[in-house]
SERO-4910 file (N, C-alpha, C, O; in steps of 0.05 Angstrom, whole numbers):
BEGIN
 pado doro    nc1    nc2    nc3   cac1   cac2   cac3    cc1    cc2    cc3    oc1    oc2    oc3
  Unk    A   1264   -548   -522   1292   -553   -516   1300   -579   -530   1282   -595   -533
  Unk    A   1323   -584   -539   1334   -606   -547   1344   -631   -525   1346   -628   -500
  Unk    A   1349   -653   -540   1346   -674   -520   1374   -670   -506   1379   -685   -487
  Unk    A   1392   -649   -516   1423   -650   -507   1416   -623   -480   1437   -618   -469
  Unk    A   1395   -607   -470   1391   -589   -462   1388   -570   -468   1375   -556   -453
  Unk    A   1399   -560   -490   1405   -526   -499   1385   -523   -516   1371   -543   -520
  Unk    A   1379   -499   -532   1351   -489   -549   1359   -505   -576   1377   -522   -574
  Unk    A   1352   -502   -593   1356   -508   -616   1341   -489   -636   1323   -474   -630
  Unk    A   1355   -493   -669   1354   -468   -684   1322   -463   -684   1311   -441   -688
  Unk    A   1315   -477   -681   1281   -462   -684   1267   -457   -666   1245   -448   -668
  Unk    A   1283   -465   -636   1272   -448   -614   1287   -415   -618   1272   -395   -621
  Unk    A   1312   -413   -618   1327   -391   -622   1313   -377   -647   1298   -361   -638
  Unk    A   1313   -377   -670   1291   -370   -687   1269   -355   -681   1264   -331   -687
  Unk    A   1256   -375   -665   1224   -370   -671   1222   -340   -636   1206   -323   -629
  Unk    A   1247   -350   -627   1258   -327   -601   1257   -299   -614   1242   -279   -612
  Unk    A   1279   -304   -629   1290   -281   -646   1264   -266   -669   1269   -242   -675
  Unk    A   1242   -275   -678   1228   -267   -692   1208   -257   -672   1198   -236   -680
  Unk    A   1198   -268   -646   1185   -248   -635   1194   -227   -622   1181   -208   -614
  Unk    A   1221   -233   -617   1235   -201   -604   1229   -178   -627   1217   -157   -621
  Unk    A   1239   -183   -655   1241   -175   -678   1217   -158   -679   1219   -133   -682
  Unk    A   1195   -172   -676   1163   -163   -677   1155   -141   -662   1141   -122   -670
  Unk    A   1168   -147   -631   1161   -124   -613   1181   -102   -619   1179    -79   -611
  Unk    A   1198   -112   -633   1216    -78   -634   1200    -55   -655   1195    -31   -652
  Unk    A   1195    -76   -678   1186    -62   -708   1164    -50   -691   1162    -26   -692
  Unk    A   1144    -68   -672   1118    -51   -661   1130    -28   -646   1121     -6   -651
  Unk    A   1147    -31   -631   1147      1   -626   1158     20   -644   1151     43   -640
  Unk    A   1175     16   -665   1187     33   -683   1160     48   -705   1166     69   -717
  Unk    A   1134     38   -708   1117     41   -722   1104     69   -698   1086     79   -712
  Unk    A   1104     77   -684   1094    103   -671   1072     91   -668   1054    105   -677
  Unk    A   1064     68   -658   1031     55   -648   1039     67   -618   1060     63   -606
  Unk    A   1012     86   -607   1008     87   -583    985     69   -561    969     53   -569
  Unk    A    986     73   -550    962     58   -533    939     79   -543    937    104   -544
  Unk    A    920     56   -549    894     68   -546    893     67   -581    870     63   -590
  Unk    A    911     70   -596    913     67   -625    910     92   -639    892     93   -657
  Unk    A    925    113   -633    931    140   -637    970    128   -644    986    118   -628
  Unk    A    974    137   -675   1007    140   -668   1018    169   -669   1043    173   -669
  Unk    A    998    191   -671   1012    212   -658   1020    227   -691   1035    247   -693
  Unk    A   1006    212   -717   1007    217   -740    997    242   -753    990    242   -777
  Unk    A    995    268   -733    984    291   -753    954    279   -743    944    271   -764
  Unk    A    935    274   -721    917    267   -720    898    280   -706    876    271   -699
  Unk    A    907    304   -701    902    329   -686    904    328   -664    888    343   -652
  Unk    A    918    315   -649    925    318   -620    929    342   -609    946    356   -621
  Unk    A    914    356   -582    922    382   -577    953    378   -559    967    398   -554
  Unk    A    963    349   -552    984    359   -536    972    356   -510    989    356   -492
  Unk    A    950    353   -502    943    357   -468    952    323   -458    954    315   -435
  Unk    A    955    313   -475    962    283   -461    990    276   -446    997    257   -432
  Unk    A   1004    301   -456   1036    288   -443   1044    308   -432   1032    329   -434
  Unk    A   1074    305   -413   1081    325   -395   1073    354   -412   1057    358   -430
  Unk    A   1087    371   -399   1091    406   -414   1114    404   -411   1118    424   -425
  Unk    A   1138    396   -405   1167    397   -411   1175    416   -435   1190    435   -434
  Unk    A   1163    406   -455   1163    418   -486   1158    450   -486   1168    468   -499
  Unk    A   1139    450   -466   1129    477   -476   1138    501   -451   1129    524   -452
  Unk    A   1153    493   -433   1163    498   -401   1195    501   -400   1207    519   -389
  Unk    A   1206    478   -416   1239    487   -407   1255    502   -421   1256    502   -445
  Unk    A   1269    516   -404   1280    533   -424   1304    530   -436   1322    517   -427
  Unk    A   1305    544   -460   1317    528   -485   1342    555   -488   1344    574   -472
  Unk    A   1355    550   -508   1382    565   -519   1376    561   -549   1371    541   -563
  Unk    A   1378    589   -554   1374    599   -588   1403    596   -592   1420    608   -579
  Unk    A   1408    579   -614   1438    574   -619   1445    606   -644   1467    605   -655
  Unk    A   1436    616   -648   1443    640   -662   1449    663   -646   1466    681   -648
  Unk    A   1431    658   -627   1430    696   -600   1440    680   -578   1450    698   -564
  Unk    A   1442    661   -566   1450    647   -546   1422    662   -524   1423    654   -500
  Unk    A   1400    681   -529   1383    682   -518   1365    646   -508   1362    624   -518
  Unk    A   1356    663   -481   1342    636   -477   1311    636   -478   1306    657   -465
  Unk    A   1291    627   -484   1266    623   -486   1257    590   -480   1271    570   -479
  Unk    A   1228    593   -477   1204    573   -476   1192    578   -501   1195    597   -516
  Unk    A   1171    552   -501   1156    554   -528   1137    566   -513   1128    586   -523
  Unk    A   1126    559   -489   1108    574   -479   1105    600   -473   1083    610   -467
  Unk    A   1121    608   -474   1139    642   -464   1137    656   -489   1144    680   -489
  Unk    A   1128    644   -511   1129    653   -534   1096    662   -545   1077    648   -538
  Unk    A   1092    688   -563   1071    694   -563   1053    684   -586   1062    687   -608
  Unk    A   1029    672   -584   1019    651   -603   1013    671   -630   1014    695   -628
  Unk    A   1005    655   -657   1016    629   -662   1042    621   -665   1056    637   -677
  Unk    A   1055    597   -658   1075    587   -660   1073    571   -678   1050    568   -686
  Unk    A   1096    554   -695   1099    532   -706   1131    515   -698   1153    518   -708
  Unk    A   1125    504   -684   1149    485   -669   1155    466   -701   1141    453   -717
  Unk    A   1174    471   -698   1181    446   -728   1206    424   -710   1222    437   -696
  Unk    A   1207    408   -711   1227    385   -705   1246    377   -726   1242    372   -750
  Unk    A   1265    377   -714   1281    365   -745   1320    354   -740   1329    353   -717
  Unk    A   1329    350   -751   1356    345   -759   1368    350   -773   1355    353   -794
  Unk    A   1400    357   -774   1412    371   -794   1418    349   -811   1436    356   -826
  Unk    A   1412    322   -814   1432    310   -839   1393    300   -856   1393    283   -874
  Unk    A   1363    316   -845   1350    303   -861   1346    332   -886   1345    356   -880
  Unk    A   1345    323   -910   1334    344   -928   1307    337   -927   1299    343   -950
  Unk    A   1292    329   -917   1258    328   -922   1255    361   -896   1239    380   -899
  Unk    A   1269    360   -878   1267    375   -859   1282    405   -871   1268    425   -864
  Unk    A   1302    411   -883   1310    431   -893   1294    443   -914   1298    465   -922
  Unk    A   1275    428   -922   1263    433   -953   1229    448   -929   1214    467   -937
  Unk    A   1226    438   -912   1206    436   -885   1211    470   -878   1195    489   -879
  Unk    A   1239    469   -870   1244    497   -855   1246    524   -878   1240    546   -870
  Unk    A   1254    520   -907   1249    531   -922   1219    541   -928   1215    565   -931
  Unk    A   1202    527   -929   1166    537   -923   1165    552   -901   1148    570   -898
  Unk    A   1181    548   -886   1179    557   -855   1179    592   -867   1162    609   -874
  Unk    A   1211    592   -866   1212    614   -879   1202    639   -897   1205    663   -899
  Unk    A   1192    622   -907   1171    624   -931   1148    644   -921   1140    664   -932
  Unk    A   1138    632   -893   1114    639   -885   1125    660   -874   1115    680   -886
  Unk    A   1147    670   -853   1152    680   -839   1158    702   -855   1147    723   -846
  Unk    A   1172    705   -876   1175    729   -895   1148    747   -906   1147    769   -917
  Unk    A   1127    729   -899   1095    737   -908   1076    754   -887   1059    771   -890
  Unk    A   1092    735   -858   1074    743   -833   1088    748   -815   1106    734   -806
  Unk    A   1081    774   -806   1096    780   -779   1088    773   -761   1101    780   -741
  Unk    A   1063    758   -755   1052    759   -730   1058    731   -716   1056    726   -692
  Unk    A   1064    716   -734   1084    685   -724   1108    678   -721   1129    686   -731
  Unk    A   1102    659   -701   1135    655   -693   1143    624   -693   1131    606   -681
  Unk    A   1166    623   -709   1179    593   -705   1203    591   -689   1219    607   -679
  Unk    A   1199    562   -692   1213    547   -668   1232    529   -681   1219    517   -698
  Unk    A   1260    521   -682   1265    490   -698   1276    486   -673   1288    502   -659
  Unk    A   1270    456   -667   1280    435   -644   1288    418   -658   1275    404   -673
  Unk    A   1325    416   -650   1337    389   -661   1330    376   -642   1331    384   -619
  Unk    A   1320    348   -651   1319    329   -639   1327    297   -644   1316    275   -641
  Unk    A   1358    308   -654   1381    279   -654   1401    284   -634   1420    299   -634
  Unk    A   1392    266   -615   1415    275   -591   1436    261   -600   1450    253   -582
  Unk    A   1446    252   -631   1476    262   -631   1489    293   -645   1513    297   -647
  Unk    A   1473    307   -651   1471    333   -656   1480    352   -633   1467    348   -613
  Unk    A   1502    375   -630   1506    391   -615   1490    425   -630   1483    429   -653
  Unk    A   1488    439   -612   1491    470   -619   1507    477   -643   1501    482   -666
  Unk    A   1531    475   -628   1546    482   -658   1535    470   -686   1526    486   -703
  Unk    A   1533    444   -691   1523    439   -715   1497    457   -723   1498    473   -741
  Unk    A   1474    453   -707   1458    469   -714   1466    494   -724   1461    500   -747
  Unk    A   1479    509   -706   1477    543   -719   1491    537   -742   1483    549   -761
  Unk    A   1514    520   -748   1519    520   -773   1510    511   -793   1519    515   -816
  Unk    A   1484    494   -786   1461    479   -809   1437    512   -817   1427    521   -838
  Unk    A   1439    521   -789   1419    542   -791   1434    567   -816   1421    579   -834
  Unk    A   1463    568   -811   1474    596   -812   1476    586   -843   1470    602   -860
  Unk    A   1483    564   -851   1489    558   -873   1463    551   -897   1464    550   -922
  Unk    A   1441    545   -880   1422    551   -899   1390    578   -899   1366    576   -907
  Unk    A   1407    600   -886   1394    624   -886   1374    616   -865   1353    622   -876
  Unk    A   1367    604   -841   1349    606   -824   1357    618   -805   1378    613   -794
  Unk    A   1333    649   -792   1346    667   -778   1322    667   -755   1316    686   -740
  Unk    A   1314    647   -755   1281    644   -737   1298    631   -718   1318    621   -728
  Unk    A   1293    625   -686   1297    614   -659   1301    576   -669   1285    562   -681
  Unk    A   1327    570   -660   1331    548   -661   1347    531   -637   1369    535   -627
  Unk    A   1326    511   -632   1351    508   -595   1351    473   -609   1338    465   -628
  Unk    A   1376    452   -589   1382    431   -587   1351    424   -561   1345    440   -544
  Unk    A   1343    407   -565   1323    395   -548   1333    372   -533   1340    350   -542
  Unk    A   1333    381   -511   1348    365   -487   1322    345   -490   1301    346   -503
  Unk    A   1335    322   -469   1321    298   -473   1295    297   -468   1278    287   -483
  Unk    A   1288    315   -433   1255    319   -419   1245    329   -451   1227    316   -461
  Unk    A   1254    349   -466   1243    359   -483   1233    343   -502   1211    346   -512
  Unk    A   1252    321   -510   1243    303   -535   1221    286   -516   1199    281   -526
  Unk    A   1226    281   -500   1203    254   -485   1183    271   -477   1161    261   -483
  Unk    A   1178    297   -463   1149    307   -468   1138    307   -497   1115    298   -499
  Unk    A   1150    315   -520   1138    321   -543   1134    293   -546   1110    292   -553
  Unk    A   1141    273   -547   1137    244   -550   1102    241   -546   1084    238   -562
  Unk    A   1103    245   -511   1082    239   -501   1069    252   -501   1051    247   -484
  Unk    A   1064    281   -520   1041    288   -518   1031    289   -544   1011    302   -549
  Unk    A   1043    274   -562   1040    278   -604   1049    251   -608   1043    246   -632
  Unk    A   1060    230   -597   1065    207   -601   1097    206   -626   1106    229   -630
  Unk    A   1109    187   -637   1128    176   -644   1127    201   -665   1145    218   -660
  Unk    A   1116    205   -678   1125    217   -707   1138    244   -700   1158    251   -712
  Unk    A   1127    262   -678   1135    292   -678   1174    288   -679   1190    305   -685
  Unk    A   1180    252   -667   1207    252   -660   1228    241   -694   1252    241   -699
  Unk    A   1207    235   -709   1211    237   -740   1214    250   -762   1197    256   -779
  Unk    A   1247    255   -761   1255    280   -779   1248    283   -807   1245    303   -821
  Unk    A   1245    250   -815   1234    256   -854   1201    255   -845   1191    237   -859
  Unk    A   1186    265   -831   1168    254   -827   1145    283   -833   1121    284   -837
  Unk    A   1177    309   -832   1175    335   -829   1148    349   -814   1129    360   -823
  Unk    A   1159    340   -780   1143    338   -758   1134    376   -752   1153    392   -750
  Unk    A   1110    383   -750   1111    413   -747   1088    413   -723   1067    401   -730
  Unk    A   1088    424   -701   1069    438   -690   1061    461   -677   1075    477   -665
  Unk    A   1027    461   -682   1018    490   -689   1008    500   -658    989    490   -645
  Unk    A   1023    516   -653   1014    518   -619    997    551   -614   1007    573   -612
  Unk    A    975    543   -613    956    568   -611    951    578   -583    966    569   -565
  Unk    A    934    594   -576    932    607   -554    919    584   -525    920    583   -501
  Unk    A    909    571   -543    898    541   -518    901    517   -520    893    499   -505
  Unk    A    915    517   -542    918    487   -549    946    473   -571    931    465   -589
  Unk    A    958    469   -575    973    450   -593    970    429   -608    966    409   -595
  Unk    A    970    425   -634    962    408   -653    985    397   -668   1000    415   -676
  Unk    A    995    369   -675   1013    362   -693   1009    360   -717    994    342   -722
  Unk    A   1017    373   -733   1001    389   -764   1007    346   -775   1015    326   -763
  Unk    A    997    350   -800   1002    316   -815   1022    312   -826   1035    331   -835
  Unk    A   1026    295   -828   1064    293   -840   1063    305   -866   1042    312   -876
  Unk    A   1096    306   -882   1103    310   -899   1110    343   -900   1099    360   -885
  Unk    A   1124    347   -914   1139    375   -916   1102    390   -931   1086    382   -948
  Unk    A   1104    414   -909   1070    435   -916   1083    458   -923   1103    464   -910
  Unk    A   1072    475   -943   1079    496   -956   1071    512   -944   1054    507   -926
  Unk    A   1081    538   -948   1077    562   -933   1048    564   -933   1034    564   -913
  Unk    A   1035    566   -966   1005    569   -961    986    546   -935    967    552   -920
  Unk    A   1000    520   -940    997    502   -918    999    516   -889    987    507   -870
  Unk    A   1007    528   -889   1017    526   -855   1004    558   -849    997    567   -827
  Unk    A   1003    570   -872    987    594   -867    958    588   -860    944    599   -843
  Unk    A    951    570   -876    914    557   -874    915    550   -840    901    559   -823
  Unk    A    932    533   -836    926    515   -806    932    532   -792    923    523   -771
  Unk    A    945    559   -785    941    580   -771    916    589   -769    910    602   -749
  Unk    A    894    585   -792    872    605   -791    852    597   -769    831    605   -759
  Unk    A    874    572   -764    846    543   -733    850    558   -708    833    557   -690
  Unk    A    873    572   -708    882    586   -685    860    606   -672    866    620   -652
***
């Protein structure tokens, strides 16, 4: 403190630089234990089932489903309509799905400033005819806690592979159909 009472610039400073510190640390997807949830094969058993339990709205059929209700393999992809790392993401998607009938995708927006409507019109306007719901909040904070920060990272082109016992968050970066065909074969 200064001799007048109040902080002075290099108490305020040196304030302001460790608030600074703890924000950037949580923005980096560091979890406890030192897992950030990076494509590191997490099955998912660590955080609620919210994700895989509530039921959702297909903004194309206004049908409603679970991911869990759904018959394996799955590939849950996460994303947003204003990222192109994620459109270029759901395109592979596609990709695969035109190859294999025996899988099924999922896209979960997960920018809660994103409505339905935008989606079906991100979906309708770039040929995606696979199950796409808005992910209510329990939804984004289970997938949080059970894959850590990144699954909630749209350029991060978050995908997971949900098999008959387990769930895995595939590794970042947009994976090609042959990609995502291989990490099915773990199933």
């Amino acid at each position: 403190m200064t001799e007048r009472g109040g902080y002075g610039r290099r108490e305020l400073l040196a304030a302001a630089g460790l608030a600074g510190t703890g924000l950037l640390a949580g923005c980096t997807g560091a979890l406890p234990g030192g897992s950030d949830g990076n494509g590191d094969g997490s099955d998912g058993s660590s955080g609620g089932a919210a994700w895989r339990t509530t039921e959702l709205t297909d903004v194309l059929t206004d049908e409603t489903f679970t991911v869990g209700g759904l018959e394996p393999p799955v590939l849950v992809e996460t994303f947003a309509v204003w990222c192109p790392t994620c459109t270029r993401q759901q395109g592979e998607v596609g990709a695969l799905l035109d190859r294999r009938e025996d899988v099924t995708a999922v896209s979960l927006n997960v920018d809660p400033n994103e409505d339905a409507d935008t989606v079906r019109d991100h979906a309708e306007t770039e040929g995606f005819d696979w199950p796409a719901a808005v992910a209510p909040p329990a939804v984004t904070t289970s997938l949080k806690d059970a894959f850590g920060n990144t699954v909630l990272n749209p350029p991060s082109a978050p995908v997971v592979r949900v098999c008959a016992g387990s769930a895995t968050l595939l590794e970042t970066g947009v994976k090609s159909a042959d990609d995502l065909a291989a990490s099915l074969g773990e199933c």
